[in-house]
N, C-alpha and C positions, 0 to 999 in steps of 0.2 A: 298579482303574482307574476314574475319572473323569474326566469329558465335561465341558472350557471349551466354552462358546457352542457353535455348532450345526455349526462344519467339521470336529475331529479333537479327538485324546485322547493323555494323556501322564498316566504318575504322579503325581499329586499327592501323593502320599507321601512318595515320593522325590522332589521338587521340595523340599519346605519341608523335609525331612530335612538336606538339604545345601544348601539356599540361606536357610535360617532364616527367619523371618515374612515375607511378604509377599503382595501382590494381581496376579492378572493383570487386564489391561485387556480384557474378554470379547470386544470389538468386533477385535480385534489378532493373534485365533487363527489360523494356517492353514496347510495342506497345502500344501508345495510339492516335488513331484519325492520325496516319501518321507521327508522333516523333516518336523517340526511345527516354526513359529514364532511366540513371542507377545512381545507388550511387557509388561513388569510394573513394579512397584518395592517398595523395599521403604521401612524410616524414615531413609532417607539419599539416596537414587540410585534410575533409572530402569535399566532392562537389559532387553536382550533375549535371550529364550532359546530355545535353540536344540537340539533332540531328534533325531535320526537315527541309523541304521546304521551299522557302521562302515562309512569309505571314501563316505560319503554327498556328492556334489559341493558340494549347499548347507551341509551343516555345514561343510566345508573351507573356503568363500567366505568367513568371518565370521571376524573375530578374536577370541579370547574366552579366559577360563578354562575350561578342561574339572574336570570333577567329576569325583570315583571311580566314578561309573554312566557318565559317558560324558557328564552334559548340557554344553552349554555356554555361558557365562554372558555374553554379549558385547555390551563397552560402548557408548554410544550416540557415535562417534566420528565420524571423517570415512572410513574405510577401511568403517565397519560399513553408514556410507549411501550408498557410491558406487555407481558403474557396473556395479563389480563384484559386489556385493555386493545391499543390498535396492533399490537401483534396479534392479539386471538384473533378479534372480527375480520383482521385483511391479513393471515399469511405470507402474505408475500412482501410485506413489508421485512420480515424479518431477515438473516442472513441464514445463507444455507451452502450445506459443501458445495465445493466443485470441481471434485474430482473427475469428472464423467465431461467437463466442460475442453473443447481442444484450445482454445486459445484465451486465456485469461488478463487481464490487466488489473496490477495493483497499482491505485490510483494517490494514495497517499493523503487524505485530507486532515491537516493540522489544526484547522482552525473550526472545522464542524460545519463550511459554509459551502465548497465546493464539488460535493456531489451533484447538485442540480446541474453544472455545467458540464461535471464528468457524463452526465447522464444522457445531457443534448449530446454531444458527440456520439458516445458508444452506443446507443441505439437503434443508429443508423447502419453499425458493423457489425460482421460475425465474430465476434466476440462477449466475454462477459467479465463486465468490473469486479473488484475486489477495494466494494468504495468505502469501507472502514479498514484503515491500519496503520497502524503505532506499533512503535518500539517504547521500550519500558526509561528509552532515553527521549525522546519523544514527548510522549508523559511529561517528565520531567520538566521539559525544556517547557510544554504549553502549559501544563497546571490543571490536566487534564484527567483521567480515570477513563478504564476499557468502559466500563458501564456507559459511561458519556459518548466515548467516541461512536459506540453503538446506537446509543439514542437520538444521538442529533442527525444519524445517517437515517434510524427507520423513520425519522417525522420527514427528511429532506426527501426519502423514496416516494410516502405519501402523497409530497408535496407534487411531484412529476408522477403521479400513477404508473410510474414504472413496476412493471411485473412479471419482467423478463429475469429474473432471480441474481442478486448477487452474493458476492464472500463478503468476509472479517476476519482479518490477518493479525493474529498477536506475532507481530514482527521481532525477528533474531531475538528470541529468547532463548534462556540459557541453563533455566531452574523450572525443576518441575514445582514448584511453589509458586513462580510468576506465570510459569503456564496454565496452573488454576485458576488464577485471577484472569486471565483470559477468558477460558472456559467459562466461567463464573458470570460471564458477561454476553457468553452464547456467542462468542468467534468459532467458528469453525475451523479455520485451518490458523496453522498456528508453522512459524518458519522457526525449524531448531538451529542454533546458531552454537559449532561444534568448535568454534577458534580456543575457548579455553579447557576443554578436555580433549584435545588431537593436540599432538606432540611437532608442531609445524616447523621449531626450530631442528630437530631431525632431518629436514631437508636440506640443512647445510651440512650435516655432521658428514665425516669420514667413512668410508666404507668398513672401515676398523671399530668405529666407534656404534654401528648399524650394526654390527657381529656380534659386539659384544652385548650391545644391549638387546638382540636377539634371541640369545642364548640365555638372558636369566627371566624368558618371559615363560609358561607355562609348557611344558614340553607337548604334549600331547596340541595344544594347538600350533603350536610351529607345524608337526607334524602335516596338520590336518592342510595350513595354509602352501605349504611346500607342495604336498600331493597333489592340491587343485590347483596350482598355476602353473606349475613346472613346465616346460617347453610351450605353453600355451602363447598363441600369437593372437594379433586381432589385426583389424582390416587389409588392403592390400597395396601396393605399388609404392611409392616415397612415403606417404602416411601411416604405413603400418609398423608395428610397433613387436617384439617379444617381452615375455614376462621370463624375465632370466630372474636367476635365484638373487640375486644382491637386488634389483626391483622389488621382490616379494618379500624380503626382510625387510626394507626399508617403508613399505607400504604398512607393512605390521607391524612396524613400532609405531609410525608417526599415527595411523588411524587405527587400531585395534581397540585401543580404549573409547575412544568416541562412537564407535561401531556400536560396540557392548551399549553404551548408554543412549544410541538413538533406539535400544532395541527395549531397555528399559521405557522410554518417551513413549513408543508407540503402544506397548501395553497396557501402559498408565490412559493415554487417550480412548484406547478398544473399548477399555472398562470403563471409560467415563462415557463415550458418545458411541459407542458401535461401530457400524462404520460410517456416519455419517459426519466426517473432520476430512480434513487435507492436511497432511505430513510434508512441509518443505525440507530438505537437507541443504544447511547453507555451509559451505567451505571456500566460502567467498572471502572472508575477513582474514585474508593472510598479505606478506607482503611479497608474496613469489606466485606467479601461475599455477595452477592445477595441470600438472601433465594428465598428456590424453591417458597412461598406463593408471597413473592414479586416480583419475575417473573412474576405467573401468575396473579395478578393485574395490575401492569404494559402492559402487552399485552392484556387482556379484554380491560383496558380503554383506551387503544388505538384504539383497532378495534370499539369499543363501541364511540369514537369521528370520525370515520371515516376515521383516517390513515391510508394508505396502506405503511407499510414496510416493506422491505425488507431481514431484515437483523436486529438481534437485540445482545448485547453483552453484557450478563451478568459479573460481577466479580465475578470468579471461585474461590471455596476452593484452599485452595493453595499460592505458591510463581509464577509466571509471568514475573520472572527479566530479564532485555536483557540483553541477548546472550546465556543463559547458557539455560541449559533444568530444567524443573518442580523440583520445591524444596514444598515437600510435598508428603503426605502420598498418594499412588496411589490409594489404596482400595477409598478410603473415596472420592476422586477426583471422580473415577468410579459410586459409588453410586449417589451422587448428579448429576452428569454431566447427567446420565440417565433420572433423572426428569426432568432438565433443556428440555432435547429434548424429553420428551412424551410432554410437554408446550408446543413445539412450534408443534407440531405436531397436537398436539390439535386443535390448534388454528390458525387454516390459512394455518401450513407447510413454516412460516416464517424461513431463513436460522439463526441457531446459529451460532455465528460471537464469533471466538477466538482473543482475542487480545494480542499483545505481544507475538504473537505464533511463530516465527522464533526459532527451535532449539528447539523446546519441546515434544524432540522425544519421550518420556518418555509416553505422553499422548496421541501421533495422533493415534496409534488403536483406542483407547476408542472413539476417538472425530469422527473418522471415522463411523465407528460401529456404535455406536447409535444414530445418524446424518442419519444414510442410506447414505451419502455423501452428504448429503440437509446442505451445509457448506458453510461459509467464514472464510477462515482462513489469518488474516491478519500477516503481516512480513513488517519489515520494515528494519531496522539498517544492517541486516544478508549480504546482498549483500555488504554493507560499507566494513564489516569486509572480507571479499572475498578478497576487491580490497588493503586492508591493507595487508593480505596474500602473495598476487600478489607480491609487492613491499617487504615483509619481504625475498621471495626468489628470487627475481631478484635486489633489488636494497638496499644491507644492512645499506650502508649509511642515506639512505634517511629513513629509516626505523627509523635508531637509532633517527632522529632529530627527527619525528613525537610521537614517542615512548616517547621524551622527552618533546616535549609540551603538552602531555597529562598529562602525571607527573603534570606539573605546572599548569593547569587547572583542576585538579580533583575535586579537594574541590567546586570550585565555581560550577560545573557540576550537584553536587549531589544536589545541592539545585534544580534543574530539574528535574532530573531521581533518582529513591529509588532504590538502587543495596546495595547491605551487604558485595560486594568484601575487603576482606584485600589485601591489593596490594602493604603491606608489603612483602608478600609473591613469588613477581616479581624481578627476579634476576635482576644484574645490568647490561644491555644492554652493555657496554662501555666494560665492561668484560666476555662478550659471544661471542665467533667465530661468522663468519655470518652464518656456517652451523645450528647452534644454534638456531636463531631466529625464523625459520619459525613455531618453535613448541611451541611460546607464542600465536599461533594463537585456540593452542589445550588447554591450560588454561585459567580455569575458572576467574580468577583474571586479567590477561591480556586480552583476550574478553571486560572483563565488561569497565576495563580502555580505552581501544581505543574505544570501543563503544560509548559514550555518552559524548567524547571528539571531536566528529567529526567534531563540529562546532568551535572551535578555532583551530584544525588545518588547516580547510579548508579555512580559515581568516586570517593564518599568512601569510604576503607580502614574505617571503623567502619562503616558504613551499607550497603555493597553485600552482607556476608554475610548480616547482619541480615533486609534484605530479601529476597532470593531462598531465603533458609531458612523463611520464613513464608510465600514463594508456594506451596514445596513442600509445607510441612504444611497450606494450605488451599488446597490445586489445585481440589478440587471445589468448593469455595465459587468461584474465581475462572473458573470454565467457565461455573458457571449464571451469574454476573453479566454476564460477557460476553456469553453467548448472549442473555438478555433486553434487553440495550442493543442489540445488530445487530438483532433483531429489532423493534424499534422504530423502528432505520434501515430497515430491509427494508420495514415495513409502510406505513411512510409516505410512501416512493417509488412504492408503489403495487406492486409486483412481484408478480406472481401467485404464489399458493401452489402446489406441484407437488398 
């Protein structure tokens, strides 16, 4: 008999006798109800196994090959991670709000592999990940389902006996029908993405044009919005701002609508989860800043309908491009970002939510700082590029093919993602050593290019085996790369270490 890690004990004799070479994942071991369970794998696949009595309820629970000794060998599926299953028996595998949480991190994992490295990092800091989330573009691009994104995170929590509780962000959605489908998969917070019901071209129109379309919106709420902002001022000295009447008309055309329907969102969520969700507001997706005024209209007349969120995400002065860090003036970023967070402080102590923030080392002081660390700082893409990394120094081949069907998909990409990379500027792979390649992963030009190509490489029939067979044979090389890249995020936001 031999002792995995320091909860319980099973044969290992008879383990590799009838399950032939493989590792368990030490952190994965443990006692539940008279089972022993661990994650392992061997040079093909991940499993879980599963040791008990006969008649044991948790061996029952699990679907699985049974062995001639009785173990059983059970796959990492969807029946293996539910309800029923290793969400019942371990809790805390599952995702759970975190609205009560001060400093959050969405971590982004596209491929189902990079929790465990998200995990070695943030455990070490006061904070708490948000290590499932996808956008319904996302999806898309990886071929994925919320179900999936969910599942492949509670077996990867398992795998690290992390039990310090995380989120699941169905990312900038936009329909309460795809926000079911979230729900449906047991994300808890969910980011409303208000760019196609707020009237954001309004913010160019005329002051003539703001009148008029003022004047044919409901009279009794003009009234209502005129009365409460009228002579109203906020902060103090250069920074402070009045809400003069041509402000608060033009505030209620461009969000009044969007207003109304995050107030629909949040009742649809009450009655589906209680209060156990998290309400992002994202009016990030525009192509003009969020003034400080239209902040704080925006979050009055939310609390003023009654929503309680979470988490709100204005569009920052500034450039926001993936991969690369802040293009823009930092003074000027610093001054506004400061209003941005006496708002929300004002008003609830609702967390400001960075979006597109992977890599933008430039600004996590500031965003640290005057946040107090009352933050969500979302990241998505950044772990992707990791596991391109991974592969540009262990496997140059496969690097080169990838490197090239980006090339060929660029054009069609940007019609998706707003990046300014010239990427003329990317030498020709075919003509670079392999010792070479790892340091397109340090240009800004190649970043941007693998970045927002991810979903036609992860589509092409040669290229997708290729890839996820080389993540699997260098998993541990791809935890420590990740874990050292969040952790560089983590440190530079300033997040206290536990």
């Amino acid at each position: 008999m031999k002792i995995f890690g320091k909860r319980a004990s099973v044969d290992e004799t008879v383990l590799h006798k009838e399950l032939g070479e493989f590792r368990i994942y030490p952190e994965s071991v443990f006692d539940k109800d008279g089972a022993v369970l661990a994650m392992a794998r061997n040079d093909r696949e991940k499993f879980l196994i599963v040791a008990a009595p006969a008649g044991n309820k948790v061996f029952a629970a699990f679907e699985g090959e049974v062995t001639p000794s009785g173990l059983k060998k059970a796959p990492l599926n969807a029946a293996n991670a539910a309800a029923l299953a290793l969400r019942h028996f371990f809790p805390w595998t599952a995702p759970v709000s975190l609205r009560e949480r001060k400093t959050t991190i969405g971590c982004g994992d596209r491929l189902g592999l990079a929790s465990v490295g998200h995990i070695a990092a943030i455990r070490h800091f006061k904070a708490t990940p948000v290590l499932a989330q996808q956008s319904m573009r996302e999806l898309d691009m990886t071929g994925r389902t919320y179900r999936q994104v969910v599942d492949d995170t509670v077996f990867l929590v398992f795998q690290t006996g992390f039990q310090d509780g995380y989120g699941a962000d169905g990312d900038h959605l936009k329909k309460i029908s795809d926000i079911d489908v979230a729900l449906a998969a047991d994300m808890p917070m969910i980011t409303l993405d208000l760019s196609e019901v707020m009237l954001a071209a309004a913010g160019d129109w005329s002051q003539a044009q703001i009148d008029e379309a003022f004047s044919k919106l409901d009279q009794a709420e003009c009234k209502r919005v005129m009365d409460a902002y009228h002579g109203v001022s906020f902060g103090s000295g250069a920074d402070a701002f009045e809400m003069t009447d041509d402000i608060i008309r033009r505030c209620t055309v461009m969000y009044g609508k969007a207003l109304d329907f995050a107030k629909v969102v949040y009742d649809h969520l009450k009655a589906k989860r209680g209060d156990h969700f998290d309400l992002e507001i994202s009016i990030d997706e525009t192509t003009s800043p969020t003034l400080p005024s239209h902040h704080y209209f925006i979050a009055r007349e939310l609390i003023s309908r009654g929503v309680h969120f979470t988490s709100l995400a204005p569009r920052f002065i500034g450039e926001f491009q993936k991969a690369i860090d802040y293009i823009g003036d930092l003074a000027e970023f610093d001054r506004q970002f400061k209003v941005h967070a006496d708002i929300s402080k004002a008003y609830g102590g609702y967390k400001i939510s960075v979006h597109s923030g992977s890599d933008k080392f430039a600004v996590y002081p500031t965003v640290g700082t005057m946040t107090g660390m009352r933050l969500h700082l979302k990241t998505a893409g950044t772990s992707w590029l990791e596991a391109v990394r991974v592969i540009a120094r262990k496997d140059p081949g496969l690097y080169r093919k990838m490197h090239k069907k980006a090339l060929a998909s660029f054009d069609d990409m940007l019609r998706l993602y707003h990046i300014t990379a010239d990427i003329s500027k990317i030498g020709n792979v075919d003509q670079m050593s392999d010792a070479e390649l790892p340091a397109l992963m340090e240009m800004a030009e190649a970043r941007q290019l693998l970045h927002i190509t991810y979903g036609p490489i992860l589509k092409d029939p040669e290229i997708r085996p290729l890839f996820f067979a080389a993540m699997f044979k260098f998993e541990d090389d791809y935890t420590e790369t990740v874990k050292q890249h969040f952790e560089k995020h983590l440190t530079l936001l300033g997040v206290p270490e536990k």
